[in-house]
C-alpha positions in Angstrom: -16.6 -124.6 163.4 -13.9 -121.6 162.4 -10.3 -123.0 162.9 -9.5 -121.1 166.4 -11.7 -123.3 168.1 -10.5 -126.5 166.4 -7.0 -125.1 167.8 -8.6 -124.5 171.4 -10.6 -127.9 171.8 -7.7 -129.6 171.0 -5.1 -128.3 173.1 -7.3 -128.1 176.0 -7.0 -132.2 176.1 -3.6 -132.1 177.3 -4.3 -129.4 179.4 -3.8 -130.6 183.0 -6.4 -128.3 184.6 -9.0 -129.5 182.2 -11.2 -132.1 182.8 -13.9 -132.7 180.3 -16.7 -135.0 181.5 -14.7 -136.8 183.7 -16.0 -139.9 185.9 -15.7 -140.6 189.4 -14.2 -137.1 190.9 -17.0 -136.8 193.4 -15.2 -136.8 196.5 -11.8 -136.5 194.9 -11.2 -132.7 194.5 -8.8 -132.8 197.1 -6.6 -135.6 195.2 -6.9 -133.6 192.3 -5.6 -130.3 193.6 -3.2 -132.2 196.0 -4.4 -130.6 199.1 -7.6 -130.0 201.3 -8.7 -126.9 201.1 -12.1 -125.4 200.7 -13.8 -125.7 197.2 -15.1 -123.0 195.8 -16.9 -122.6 192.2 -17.5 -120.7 189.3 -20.4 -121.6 187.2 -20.8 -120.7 183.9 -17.5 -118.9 184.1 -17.1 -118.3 180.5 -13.7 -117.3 180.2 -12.6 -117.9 184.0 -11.5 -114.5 184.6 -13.6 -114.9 187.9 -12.4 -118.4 188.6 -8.6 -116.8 188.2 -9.2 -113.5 189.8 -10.5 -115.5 193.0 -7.6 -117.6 192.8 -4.5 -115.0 193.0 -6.6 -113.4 196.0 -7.1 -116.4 198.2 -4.1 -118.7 197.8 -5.3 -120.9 200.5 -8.7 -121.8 198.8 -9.2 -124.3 195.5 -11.3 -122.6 192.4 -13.1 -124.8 189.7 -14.6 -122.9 186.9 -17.5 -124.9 185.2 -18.9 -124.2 181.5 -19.8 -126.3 178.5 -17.6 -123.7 176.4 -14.5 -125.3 175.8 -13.3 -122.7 173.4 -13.8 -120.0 176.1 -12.0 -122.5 179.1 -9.1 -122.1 177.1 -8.6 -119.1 177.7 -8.5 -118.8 181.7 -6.8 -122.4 181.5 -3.9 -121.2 179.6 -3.6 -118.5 181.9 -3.1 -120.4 184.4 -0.7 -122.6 183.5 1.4 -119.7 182.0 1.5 -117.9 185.4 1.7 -121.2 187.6 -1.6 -121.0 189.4 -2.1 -124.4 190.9 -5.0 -123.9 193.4 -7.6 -122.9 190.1 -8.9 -126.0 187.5 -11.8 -126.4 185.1 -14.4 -128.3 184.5 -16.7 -128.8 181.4 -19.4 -130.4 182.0 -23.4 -129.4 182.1 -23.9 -127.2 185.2 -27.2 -129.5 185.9 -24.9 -132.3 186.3 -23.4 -130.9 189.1 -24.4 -133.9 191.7 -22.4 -136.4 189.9 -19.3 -134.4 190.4 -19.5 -133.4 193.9 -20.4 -135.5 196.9 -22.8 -133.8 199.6 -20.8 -131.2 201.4 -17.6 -131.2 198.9 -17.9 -127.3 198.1 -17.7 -124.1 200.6 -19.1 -121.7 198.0 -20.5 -120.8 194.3 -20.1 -118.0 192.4 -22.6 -116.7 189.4 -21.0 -114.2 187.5 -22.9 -112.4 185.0 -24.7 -115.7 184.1 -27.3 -115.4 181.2 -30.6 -114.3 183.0 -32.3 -115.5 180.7 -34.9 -112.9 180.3 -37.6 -114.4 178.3 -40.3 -115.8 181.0 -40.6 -118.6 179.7 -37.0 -119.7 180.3 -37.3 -118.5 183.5 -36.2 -121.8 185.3 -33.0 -121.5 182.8 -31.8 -119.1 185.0 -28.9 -120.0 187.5 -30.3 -118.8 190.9 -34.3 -120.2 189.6 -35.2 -122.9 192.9 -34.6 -125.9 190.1 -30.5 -124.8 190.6 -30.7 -124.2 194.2 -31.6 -127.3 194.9 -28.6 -128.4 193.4 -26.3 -126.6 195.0 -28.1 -127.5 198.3 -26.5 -131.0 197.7 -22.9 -130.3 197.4 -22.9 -127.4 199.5 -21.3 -127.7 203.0 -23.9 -126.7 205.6 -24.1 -122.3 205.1 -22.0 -122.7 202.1 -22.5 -119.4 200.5 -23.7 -118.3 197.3 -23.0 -114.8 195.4 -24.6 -113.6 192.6 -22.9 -110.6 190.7 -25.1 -109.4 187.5 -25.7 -106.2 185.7 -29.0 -107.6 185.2 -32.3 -105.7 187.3 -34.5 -108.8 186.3 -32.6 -111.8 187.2 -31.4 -109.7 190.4 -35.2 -108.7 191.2 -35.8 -112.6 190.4 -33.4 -113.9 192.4 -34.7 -111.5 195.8 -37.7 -113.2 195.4 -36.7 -116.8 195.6 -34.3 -115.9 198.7 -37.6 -114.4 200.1 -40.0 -117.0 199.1 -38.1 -120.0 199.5 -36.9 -119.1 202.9 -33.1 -118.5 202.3 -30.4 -116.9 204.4 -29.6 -113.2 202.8 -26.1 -112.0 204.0 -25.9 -109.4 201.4 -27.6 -107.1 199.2 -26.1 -104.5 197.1 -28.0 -102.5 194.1 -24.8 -100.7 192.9 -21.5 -102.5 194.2 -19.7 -99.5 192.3 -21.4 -96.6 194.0 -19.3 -97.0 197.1 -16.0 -98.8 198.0 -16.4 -102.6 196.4 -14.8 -105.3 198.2 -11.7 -107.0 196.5 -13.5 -110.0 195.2 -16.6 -108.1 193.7 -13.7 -105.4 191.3 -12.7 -108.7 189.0 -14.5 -107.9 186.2 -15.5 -110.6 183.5 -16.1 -109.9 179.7 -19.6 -110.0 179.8 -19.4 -107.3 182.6 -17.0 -105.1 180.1 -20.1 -105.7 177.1 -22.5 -103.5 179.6 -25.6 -105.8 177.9 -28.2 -104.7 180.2 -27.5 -100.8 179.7 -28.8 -100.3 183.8 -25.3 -98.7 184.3 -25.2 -100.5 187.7 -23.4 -104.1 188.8 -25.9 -105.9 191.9 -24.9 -108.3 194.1 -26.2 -110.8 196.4 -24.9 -113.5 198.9 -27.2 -115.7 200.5 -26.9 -119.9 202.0 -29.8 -122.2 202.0 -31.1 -123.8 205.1 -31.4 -127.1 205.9 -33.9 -129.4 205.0 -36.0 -129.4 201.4 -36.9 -126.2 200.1 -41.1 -125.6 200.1 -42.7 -126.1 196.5 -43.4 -122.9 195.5 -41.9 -123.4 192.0 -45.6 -122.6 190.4 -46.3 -119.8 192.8 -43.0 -118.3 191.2 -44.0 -119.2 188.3 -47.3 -117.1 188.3 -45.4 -113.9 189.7 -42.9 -113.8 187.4 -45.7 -114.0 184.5 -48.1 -111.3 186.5 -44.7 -109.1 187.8 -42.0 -109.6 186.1 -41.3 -106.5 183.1 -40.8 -107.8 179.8 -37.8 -106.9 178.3 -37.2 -103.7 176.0 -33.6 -105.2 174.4 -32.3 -108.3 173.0 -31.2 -110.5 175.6 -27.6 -111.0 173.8 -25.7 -109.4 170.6 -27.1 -110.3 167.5 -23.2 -112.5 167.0 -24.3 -114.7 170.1 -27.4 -115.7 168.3 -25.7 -116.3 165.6 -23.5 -118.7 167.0 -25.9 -120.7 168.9 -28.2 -121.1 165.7 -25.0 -122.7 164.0 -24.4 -124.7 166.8 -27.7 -126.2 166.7 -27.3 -127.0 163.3 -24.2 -128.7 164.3 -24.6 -131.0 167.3 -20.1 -131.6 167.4 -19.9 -127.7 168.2 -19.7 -126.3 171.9 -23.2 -125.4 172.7 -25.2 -125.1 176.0 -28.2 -123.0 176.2 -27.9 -122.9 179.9 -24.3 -121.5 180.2 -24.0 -119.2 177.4 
């Protein structure tokens, strides 16, 4: 592990917006930010700037950005303790643990932000909006909680229409090119992996949607088959040669900060 990241795990331990695995928060947000306003998160938020963006607009709302990448929570951590933003936290912590950190209810909204779309097929149910996920967030959700997508990615945003269609969710709103007309507020914070253009499609999509109530049909191997009868295989690498790279060593090394889910 090169020395930087020594450096970051380190001092994030005495950062006071970082928790790292904590136990018994469920329920306890509000003691933690010292107030009670709505919850919102950020999963896989890599480097927060989505997490701190959202935070500077809405003053009045908590933000919790959740990765397994401690070196990259560093780095929207430290920004907020250097400019004194106190409604925005992280969390690390595996995003498929999210019911033991959040009691049913306990969070207004979710954010994916360029999450991995995990292109392969086979690694479909990887992928942050896949029913597996949204069964989750159906948990800690407050009833029509929302949940917007934002991804340069054509597949997981042609994936992710089909679950809202098949699985009999609520779509509020559907935008192929947020940047071809005038882009809300919240949708022009733009997050690193947005600035590496990986897809190539020259457009940003976006989607909001809530999940009803009640348990979601079982159509998880009906998806299954369409995505391997529909879905395009991909022309490009799914990430920079340097993000393999890194996750290979990672493996290799089981103390490094690795999470296939959240890269």
């Amino acid at each position: 592990m090169g020395q930087k990241k020594l450096i970051r795990f380190e001092a994030i331990k005495s950062f006071s917006n970082v928790l790292q695995y904590p136990e018994g928060m469920a329920g306890k947000w509000g003691e933690f930010f010292k107030n009670n306003h709505p919850l919102t998160l950020e999963l896989a938020c890599g480097k927060g700037e989505y997490t701190v963006g959202l935070a500077k607009i809405h003053p009045g709302r908590n933000f919790l950005g959740i990765d397994m990448k401690g070196n990259r929570i560093y780095i929207g951590a430290k920004k907020c303790l250097e400019e004194k933003i106190t409604n925005a936290a992280f969390l690390r912590t595996h995003i498929d643990k999210l019911t033991s950190y959040f009691q049913p209810g306990e969070v207004e909204e979710i954010w994916l932000t360029f999450p991995d779309p995990q292109l392969r097929k086979s690694r479909a149910t990887r992928r942050l909006t896949h029913p597996k996920f949204i069964r989750l967030y159906q948990h800690i959700l407050t009833p029509g909680g929302k949940i917007h997508l934002k991804t340069d990615s054509p597949i997981l945003y042609a994936f992710t229409k089909w679950v809202i269609s098949m699985y009999g969710l609520a779509l509020l709103e559907d935008d192929p090119d947020i940047y071809s007309g005038d882009a809300k507020t919240e949708l022009k914070i733009t997050t690193h992996y947005e600035s590496l253009d990986i897809a190539r499609s020259k457009r940003v999509h976006y989607l909001s949607f809530t999940i009803p109530p009640g348990p979601l049909p079982d159509l998880d191997a009906q998806l299954l088959t369409r995505i391997k009868e529909e879905e395009p295989t991909p022309a490009t690498p799914v990430r920079p040669p340097r993000i393999h790279a890194a996750t290979r060593l990672a493996k290799h090394n089981p103390s490094t900060d690795n999470d296939e889910t959240t890269d």
